[in-house]
N, C-alpha and C positions, 0 to 999 in steps of 0.2 A: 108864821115864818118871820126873822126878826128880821129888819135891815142888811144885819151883816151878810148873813144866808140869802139874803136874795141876790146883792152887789157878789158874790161867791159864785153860785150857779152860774148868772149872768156871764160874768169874765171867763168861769169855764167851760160852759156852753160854747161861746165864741174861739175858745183860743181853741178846745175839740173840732170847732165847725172849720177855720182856720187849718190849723194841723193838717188834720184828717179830709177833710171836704176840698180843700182848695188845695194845700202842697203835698198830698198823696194820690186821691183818684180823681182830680180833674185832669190827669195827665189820659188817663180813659176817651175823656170826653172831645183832648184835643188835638189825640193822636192823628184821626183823617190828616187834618193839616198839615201836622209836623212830619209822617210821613212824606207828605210831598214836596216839601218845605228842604227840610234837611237828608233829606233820604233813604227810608229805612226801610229796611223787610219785615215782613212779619215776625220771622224768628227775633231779629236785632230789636224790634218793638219789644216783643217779649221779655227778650232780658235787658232793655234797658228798664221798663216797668219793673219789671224785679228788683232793678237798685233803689227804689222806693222801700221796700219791703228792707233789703240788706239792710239800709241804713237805720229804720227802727231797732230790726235786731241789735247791733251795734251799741245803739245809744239808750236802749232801753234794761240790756244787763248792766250797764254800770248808772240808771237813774236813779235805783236804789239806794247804793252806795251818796250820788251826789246831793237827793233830797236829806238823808242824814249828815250830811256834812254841813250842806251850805243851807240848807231848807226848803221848802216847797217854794216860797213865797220866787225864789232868785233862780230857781229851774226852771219854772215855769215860766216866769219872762226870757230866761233864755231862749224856750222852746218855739217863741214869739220869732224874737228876733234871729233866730239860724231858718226858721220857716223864709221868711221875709229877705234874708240872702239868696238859698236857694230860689227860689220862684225868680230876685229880681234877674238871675242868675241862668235860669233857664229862658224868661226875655230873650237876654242876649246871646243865646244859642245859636250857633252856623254850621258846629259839625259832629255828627253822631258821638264824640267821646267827649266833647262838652256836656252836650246834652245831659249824657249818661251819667256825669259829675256832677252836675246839678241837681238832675233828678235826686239821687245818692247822699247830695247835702239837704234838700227838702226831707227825704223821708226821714232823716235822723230826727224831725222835730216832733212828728209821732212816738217817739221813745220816749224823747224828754217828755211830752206835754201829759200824756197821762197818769202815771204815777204821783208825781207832785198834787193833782187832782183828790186823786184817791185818800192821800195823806190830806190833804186840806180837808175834807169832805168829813174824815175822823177826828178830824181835831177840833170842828169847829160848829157842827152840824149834830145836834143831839140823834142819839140813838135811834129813836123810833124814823126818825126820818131818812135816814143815810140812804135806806135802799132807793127811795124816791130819786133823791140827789143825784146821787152815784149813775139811777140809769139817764133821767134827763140830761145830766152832762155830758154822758155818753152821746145820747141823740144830736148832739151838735154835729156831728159827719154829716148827718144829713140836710140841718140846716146850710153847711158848707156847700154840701153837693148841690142843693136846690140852689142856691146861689150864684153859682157859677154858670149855669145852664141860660138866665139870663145875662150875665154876663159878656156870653159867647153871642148873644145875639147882639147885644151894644157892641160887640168888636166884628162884625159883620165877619167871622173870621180871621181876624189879625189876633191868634193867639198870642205872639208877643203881647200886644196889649195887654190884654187879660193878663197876663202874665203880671206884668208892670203890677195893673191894679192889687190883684191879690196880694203883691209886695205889700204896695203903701195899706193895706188893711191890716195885714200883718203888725204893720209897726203899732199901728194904733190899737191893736189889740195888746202890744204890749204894755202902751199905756195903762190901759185899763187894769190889768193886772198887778204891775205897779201899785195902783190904788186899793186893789179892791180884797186883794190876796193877804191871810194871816202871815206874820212872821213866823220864823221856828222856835218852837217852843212854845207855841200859844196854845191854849186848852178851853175857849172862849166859851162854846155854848154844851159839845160833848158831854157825855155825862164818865163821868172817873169810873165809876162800875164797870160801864162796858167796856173800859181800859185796864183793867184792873191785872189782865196779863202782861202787860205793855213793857215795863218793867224786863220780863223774863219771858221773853219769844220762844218761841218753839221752832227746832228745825223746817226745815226746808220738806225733809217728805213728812208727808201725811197719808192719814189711810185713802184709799180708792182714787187717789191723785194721776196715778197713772190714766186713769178711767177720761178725767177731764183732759190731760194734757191732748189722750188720741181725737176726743170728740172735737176740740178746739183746730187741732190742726186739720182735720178729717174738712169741717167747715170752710176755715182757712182757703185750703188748695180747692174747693170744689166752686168757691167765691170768684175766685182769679180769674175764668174766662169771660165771665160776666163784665166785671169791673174794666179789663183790659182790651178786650175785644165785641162788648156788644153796642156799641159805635159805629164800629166795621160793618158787623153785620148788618146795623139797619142801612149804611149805604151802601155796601158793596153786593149784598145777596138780595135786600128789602128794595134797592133803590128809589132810595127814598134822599131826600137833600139833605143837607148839616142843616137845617133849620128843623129839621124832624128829630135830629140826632139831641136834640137839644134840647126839644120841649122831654123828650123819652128820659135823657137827664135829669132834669128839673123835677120830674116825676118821681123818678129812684130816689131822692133828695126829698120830697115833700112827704110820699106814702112812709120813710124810713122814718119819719116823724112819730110815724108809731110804736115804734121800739123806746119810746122815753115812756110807754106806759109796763113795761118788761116787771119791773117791781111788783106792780099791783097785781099785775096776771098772773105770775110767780105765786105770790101769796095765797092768789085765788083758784089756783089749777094743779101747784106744784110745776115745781123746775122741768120733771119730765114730761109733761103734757105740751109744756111750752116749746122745750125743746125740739119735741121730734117734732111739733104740728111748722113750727118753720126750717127744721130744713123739708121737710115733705112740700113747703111752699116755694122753697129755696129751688128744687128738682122741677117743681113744676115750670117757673120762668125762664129757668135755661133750655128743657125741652121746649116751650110754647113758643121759645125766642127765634129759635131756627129751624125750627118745623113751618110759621108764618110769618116766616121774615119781611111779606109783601101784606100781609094784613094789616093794616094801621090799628083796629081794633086789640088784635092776640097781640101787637108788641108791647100798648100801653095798658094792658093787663100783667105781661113777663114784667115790665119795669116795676110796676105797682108790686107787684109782689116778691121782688128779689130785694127794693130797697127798706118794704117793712120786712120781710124776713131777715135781714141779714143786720141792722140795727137792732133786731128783735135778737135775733143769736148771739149779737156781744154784750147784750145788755144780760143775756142767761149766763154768758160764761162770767161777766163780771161778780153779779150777785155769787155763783156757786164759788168763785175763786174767792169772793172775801169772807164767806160761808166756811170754804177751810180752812183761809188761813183771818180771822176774826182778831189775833193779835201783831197780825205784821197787813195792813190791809196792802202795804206797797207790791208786796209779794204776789197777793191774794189778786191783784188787777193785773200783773206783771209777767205772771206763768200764762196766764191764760193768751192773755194778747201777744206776748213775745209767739207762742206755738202758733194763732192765726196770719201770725206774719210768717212764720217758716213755710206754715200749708201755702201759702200765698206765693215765697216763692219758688218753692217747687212747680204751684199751679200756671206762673206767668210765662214762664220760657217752655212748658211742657205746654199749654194750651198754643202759643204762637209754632209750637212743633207738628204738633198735630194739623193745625190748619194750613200750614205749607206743607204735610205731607200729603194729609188726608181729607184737608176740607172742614168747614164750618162745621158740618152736619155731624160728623163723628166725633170732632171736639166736644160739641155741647152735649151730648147723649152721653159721652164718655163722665162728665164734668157733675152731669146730673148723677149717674150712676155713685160718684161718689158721695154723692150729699144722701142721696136713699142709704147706703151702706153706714156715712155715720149714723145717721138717722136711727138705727137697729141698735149701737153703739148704746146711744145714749138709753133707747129706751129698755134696756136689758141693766144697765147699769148704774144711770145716773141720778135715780131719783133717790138710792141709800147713800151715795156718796156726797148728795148735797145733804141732807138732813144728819147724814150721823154727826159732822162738828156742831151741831146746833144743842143737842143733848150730852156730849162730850166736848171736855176739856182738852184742844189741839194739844 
């Protein structure tokens, strides 16, 4: 690995962990508070967590568009610095439609920041290695998410604070990027061959695409109660302290560590083995989560297993999406993630429904049921649909 490829990963590692970790699902982690704080119901929790999700959709159909105009290199410090507004922006939060506007300007930097990745990643990063790249920099959510988890304990609770900090990290992750990120138009280490469509891209559909779009979102929505509400549950059904809420955190953020090995495993199992074996683990932690709400042992086994399954699932849907689309990789990163954010929020306001109508217990059983059901999805479908662009021409 040269220089450039490591200062690369590094910066997008960070601004993924950034993005993703800190100004999207540490709002999961700091809800207790902020409901008490600012005042919310579980439903209003719900759909403000969804304006995380809205705002990627948003900003991630048009990053396409602005990584080919302005270049990776100046999306991606964007995606730095509108992270680093929102969050400072959620700080200073007093009342539920603030909030919700905050939140809504953090998520949009999930849209911006991955794509521009993806494109760097092809531009810059020879062939045989991209798949490697592509999912390690993916794993940065979890480095975020681990992050945060101690974080929350230096702010004894003062999510403001927290808040604060992950701004000024933001900013200096822009830095970094600054530095570290190719210009557009750059072809540094890539090899021209496996560009050689590049040139003359292919539409938008592709064969068995539909196949990906449902499994991604199927994922998506069955993620959301997890992410948004298993917080709650370990204090409100577990009773257990935000101090427990936090190491369970930390955990989902450190186990999802494992999903930067998705490439290798891929390679080594096939995409559908990989696939259904995490959401089958994905079903498992949301059942275990609130079936032993009060077991300290079952929750950091549910943690452990929802944060490497679910880093493990976007690093499947990465590789299969650049797998179809091999000459537009922005695309190829872009469908997939754009759909786990729609299942997401459909999942976020539908899961805080279900628990104000029906309780913990039916939401997670209901949330699992759908991760078993993509589950079937993929494994009837997905292992021809990632392979056929590999011996055909998109």
């Amino acid at each position: 690995m040269t220089r450039i490829e490591f200062r690369l990963i590094v910066a997008g590692t960070m601004l993924i962990g950034t993005t993703y970790g800190l100004a999207r699902f540490a709002y999961g982690l700091f809800l207790p508070g902020m409901r008490d704080d600012v005042g919310l119901s579980p439903a209003l929790a719900g759909v403000i967590g969804s304006g995380a999700y809205v705002g990627y959709c948003l900003a991630i159909v048009l990053s396409a568009l602005l990584v080919e105009r302005f270049g990776q290199r100046r999306i991606a410090v964007a995606a730095a610095l509108i992270a680093a507004a929102g969050m400072a922006g959620v700080a200073l939060s007093t009342q539920p439609l603030w909030l919700a506007g905050t939140i809504l300007l953090a998520g949009t930097s999930t849209g911006l920041a991955s794509p521009p990745m993806a494109q760097a990643v092809s531009r810059a990063i020879t062939a045989p290695r991209q798949g490697r790249a592509n999912t390690v920099i993916n794993a940065g959510t979890s480095l975020g998410v681990a992050v945060s988890g101690p974080v929350a304990f230096i702010a004894t609770g003062q999510w403001r604070l927290a808040y604060a900090a992950f701004a000024i990290a933001a900013l200096l992750n822009a830095l970094l990027l600054l530095i570290s990120m190719p210009r557009a138009g750059t072809h540094d280490a890539a090899s021209t061959d496996s560009h050689q469509d590049a040139d003359r891209p292919g539409g938008l559909w592709r064969p068995r695409v539909l196949t990906l779009v449902v499994a991604a979102a199927g994922m998506g929505t069955a993620s959301a109660a997890f992410w948004t509400f298993s917080s709650d549950v370990v204090i409100t059904l577990g009773h257990f302290e935000q101090a427990t809420a936090n190491i369970v955190w930390i955990l989902i953020g450190v186990a999802g560590l494992a999903g930067g090995a998705a490439g290798d495993l891929i390679a080594r199992f096939g995409l559908n083995v990989v696939h259904r074996g995490s959401l089958a683990a994905m079903a498992g932690a949301l059942g275990l989560l609130v079936l032993s709400p009060s077991n300290l042992a079952a929750v950091l086994v549910a943690a452990a297993l929802f944060g490497a399954a679910y880093i493990m699932l976007t690093g499947v849907y990465l590789v299969w999406g650049i797998r179809l689309y091999a000459d537009r990789p922005v695309i190829g990163l872009g469908l997939p993630f754009l759909m786990i954010v729609v299942g997401q929020i459909v999942g976020s306001p539908l899961a805080g429904y279900l628990i104000g109508s029906r309780g913990y217990l039916v939401c997670f059983i209901a949330f699992a049921l759908i991760a078993v059901a993509t589950a079937l999805i993929g494994y009837r479908t997905a292992e021809r649909a990632a392979l056929q662009p590999a011996s055909t021409s998109p």
